[in-house]
N, CA, C and O of each residue as an XYZ file, in Angstrom:
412
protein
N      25.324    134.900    106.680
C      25.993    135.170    107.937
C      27.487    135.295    107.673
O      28.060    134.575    106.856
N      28.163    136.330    108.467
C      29.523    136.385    108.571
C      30.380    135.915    109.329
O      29.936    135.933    110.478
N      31.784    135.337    109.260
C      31.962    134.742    110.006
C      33.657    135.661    110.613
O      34.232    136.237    109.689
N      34.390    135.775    112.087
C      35.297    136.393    112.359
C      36.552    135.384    112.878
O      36.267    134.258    113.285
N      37.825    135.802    112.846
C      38.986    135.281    114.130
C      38.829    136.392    114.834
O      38.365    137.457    114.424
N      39.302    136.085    116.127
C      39.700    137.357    116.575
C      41.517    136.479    117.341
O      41.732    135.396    117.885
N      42.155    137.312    117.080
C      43.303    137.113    117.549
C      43.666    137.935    118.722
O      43.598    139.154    118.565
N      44.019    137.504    119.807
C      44.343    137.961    121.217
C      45.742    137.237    121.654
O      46.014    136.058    121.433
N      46.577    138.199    122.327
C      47.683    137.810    122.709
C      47.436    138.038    124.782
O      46.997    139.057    125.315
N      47.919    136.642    125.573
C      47.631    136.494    126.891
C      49.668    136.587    127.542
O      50.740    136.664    126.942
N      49.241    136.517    129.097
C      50.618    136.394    129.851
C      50.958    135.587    129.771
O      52.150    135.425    129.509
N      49.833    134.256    130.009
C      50.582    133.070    130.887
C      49.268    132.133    129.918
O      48.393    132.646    129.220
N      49.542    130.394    130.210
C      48.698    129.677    129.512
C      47.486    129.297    130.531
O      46.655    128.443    130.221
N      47.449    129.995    131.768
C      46.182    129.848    132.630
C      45.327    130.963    132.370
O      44.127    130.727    132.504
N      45.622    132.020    132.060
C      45.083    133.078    131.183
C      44.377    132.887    130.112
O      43.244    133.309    129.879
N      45.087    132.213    129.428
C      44.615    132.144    128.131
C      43.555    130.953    127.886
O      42.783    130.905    126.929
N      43.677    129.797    129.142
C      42.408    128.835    129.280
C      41.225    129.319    129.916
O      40.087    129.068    129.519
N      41.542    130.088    131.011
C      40.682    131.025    131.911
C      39.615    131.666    130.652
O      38.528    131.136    130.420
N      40.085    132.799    129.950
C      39.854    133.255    128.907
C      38.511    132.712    127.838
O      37.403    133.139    127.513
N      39.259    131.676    127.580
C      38.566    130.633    126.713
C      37.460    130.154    127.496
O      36.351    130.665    127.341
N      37.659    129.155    128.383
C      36.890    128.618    128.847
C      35.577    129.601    129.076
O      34.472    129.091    128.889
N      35.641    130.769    129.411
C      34.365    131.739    129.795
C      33.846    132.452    128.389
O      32.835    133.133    128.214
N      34.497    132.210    127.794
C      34.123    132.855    126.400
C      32.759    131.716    125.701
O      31.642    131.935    125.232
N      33.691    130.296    125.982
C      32.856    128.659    125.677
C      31.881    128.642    125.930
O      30.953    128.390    125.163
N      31.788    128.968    127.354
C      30.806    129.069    128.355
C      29.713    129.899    127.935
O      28.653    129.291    127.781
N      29.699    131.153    127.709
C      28.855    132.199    127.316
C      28.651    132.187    125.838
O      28.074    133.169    125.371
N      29.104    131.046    124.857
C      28.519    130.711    123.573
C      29.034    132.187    122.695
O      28.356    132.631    121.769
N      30.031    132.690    123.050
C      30.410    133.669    122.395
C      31.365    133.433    121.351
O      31.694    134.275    120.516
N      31.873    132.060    121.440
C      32.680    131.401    120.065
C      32.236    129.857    120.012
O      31.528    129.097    120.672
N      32.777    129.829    119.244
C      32.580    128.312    118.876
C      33.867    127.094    119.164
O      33.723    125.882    119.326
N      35.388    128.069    119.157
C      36.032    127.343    119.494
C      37.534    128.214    119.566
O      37.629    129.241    118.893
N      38.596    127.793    120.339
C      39.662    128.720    120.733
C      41.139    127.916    120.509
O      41.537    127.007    121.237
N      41.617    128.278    119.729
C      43.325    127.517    119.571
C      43.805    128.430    120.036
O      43.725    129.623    119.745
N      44.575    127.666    121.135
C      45.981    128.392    122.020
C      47.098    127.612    121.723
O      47.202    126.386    121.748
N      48.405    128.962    121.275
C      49.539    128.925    120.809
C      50.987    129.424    121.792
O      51.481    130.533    121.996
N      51.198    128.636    122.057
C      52.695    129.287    122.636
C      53.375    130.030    121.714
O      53.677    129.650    120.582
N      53.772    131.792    122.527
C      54.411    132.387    121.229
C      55.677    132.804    121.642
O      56.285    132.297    122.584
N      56.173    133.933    120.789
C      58.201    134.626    121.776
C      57.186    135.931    121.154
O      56.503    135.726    120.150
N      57.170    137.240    121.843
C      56.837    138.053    121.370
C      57.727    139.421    121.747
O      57.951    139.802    122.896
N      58.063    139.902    120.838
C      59.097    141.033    120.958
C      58.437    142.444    120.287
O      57.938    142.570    119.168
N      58.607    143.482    121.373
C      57.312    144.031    120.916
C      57.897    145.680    121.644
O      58.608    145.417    122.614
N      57.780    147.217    121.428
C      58.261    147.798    121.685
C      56.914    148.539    123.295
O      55.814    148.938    122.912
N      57.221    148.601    124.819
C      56.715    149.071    125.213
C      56.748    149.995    126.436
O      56.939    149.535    127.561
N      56.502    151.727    126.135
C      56.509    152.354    126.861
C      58.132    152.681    127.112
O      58.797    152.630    128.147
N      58.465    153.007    125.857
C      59.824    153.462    125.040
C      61.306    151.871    125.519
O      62.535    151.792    125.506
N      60.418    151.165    125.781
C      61.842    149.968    126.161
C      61.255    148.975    125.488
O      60.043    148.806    125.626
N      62.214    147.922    124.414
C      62.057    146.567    124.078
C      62.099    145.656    124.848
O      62.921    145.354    125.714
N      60.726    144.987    124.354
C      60.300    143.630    125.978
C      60.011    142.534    124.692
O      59.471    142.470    123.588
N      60.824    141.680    125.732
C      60.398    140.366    124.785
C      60.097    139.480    125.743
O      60.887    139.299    126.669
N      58.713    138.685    125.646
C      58.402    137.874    126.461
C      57.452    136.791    126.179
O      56.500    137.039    125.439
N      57.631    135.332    126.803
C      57.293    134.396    126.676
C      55.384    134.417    126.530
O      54.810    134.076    127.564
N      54.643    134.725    125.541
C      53.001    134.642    125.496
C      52.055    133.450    125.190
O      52.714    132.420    125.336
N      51.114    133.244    124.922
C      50.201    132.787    124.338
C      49.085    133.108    123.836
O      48.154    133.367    124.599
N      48.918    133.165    122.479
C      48.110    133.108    121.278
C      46.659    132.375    121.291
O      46.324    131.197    121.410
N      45.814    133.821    121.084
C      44.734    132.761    120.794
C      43.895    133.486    119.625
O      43.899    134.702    119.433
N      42.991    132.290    118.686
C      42.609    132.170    117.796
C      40.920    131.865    118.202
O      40.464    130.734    118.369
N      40.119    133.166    118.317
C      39.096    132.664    118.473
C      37.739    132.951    117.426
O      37.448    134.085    117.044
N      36.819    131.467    116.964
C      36.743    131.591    116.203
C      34.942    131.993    116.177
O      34.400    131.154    116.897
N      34.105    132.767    115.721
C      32.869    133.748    116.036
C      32.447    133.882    114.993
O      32.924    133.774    113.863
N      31.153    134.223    115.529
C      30.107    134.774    113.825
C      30.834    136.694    114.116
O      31.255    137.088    115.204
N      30.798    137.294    113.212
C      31.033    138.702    113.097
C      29.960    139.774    113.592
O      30.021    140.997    113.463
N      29.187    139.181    114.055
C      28.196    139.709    115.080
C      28.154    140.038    116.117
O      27.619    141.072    116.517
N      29.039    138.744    117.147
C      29.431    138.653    118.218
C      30.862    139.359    118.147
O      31.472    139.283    119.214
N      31.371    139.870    117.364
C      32.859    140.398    117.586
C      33.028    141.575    118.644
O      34.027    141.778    119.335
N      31.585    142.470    118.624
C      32.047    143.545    119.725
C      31.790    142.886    121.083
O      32.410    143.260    122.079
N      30.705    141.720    121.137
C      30.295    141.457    122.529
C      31.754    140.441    123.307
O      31.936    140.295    124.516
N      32.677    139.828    122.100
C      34.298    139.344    122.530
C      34.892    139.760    122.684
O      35.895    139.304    123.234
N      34.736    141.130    122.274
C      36.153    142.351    122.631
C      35.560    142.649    123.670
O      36.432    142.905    124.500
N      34.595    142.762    124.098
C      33.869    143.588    125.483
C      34.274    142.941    126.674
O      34.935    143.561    127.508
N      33.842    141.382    126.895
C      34.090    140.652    127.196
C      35.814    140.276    127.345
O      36.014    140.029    128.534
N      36.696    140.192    126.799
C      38.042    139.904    126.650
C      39.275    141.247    127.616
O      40.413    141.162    128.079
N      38.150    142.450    127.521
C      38.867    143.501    127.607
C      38.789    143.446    129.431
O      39.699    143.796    130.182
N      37.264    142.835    129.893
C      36.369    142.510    131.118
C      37.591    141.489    131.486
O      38.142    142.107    132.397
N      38.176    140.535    131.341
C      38.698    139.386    131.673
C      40.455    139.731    131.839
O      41.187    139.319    132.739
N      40.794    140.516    130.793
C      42.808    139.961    130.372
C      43.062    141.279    131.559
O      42.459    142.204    132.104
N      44.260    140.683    131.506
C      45.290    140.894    132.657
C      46.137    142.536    132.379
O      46.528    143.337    133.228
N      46.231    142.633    130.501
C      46.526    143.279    130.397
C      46.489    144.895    130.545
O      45.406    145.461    130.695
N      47.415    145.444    130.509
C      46.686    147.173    130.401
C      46.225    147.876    129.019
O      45.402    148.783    128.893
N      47.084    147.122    127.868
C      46.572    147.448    126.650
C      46.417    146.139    125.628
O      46.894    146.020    124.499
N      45.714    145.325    126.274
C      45.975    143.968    125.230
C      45.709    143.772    123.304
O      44.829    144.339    122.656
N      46.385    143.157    122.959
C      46.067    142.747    121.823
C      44.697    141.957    121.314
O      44.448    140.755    121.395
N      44.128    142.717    120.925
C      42.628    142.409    120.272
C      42.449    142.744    118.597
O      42.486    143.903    118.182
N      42.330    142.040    118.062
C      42.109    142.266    116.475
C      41.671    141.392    116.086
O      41.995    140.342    116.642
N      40.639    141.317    114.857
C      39.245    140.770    114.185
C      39.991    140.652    112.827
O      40.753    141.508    112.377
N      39.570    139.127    112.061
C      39.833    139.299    110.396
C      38.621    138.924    110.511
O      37.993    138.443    111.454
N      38.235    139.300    109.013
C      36.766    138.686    108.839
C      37.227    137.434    107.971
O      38.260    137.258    107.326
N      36.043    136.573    108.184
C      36.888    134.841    107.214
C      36.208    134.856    106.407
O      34.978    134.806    106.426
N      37.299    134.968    105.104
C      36.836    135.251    103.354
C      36.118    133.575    103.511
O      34.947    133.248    103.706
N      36.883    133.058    103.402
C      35.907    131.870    102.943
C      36.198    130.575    104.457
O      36.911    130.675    105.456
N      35.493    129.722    104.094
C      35.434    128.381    105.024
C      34.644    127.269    104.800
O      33.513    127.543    104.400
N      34.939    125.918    104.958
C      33.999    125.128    103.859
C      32.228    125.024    104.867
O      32.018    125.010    106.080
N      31.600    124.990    104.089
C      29.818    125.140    104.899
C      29.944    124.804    105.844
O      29.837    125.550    106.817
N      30.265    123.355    105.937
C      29.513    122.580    107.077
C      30.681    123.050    108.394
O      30.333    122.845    109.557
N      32.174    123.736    108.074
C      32.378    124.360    109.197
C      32.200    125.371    109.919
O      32.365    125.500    111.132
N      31.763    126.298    108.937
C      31.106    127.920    109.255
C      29.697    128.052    109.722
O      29.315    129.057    110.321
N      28.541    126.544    109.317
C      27.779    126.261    109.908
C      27.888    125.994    111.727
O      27.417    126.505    112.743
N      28.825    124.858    111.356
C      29.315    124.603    113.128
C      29.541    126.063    114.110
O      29.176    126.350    115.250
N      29.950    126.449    113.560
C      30.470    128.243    114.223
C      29.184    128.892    114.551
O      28.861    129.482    115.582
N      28.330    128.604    113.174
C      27.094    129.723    113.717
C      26.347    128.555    114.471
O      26.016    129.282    115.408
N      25.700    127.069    114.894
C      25.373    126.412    115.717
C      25.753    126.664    116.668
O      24.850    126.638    117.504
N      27.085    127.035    117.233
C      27.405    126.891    118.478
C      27.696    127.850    119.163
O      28.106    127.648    120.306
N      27.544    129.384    118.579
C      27.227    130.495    119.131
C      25.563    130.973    119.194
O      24.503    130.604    118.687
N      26.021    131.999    120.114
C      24.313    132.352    120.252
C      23.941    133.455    119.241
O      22.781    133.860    119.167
């Protein structure tokens, strides 16, 4: 089995629990670190820099299209940040936990 992050950038930190929490819910990860970030970023020809939050969610690579599907269904945004690494390595018994606790 393979295992994914997917990294997503939110507005606000009720977003980004909102988010999570329904993701938890529907066994589509196993678990979600949210990060307060500064993000400076070029959009729709003007530089915006604004206060975000980061999240780290962590999935078998199976479920990666049904979290983007899902994520795209939920965020606030008009073009949000969605991107997948695949995880080279992780020790068993935690990559086990990941695939236990997804469906």
């Amino acid at each position: 089995m393979m295992f994914s992050n997917i990294y997503v950038t939110t507005a606000n930190l009720e977003e980004a629990r909102r988010i999570s929490y329904q993701l938890l819910q529907e066994r589509l990860c196993a678990c979600v670190n949210i990060h307060p970030i500064m993000s400076i970023y070029q959009w729709k020809g003007d530089i915006q820099e604004e206060e975000e939050y980061a999240l780290n969610i962590k999935t078998t690579t199976t479920l990666v299209q049904k979290v983007t599907e899902k994520l795209l269904e939920l965020h606030s945004y008009e073009t949000p940040c969605i991107v997948s690494y695949n995880i080279d390595y992780g020790s068993k018994e935690y990559l086990q936990w990941i695939s236990d606790e997804t469906i």
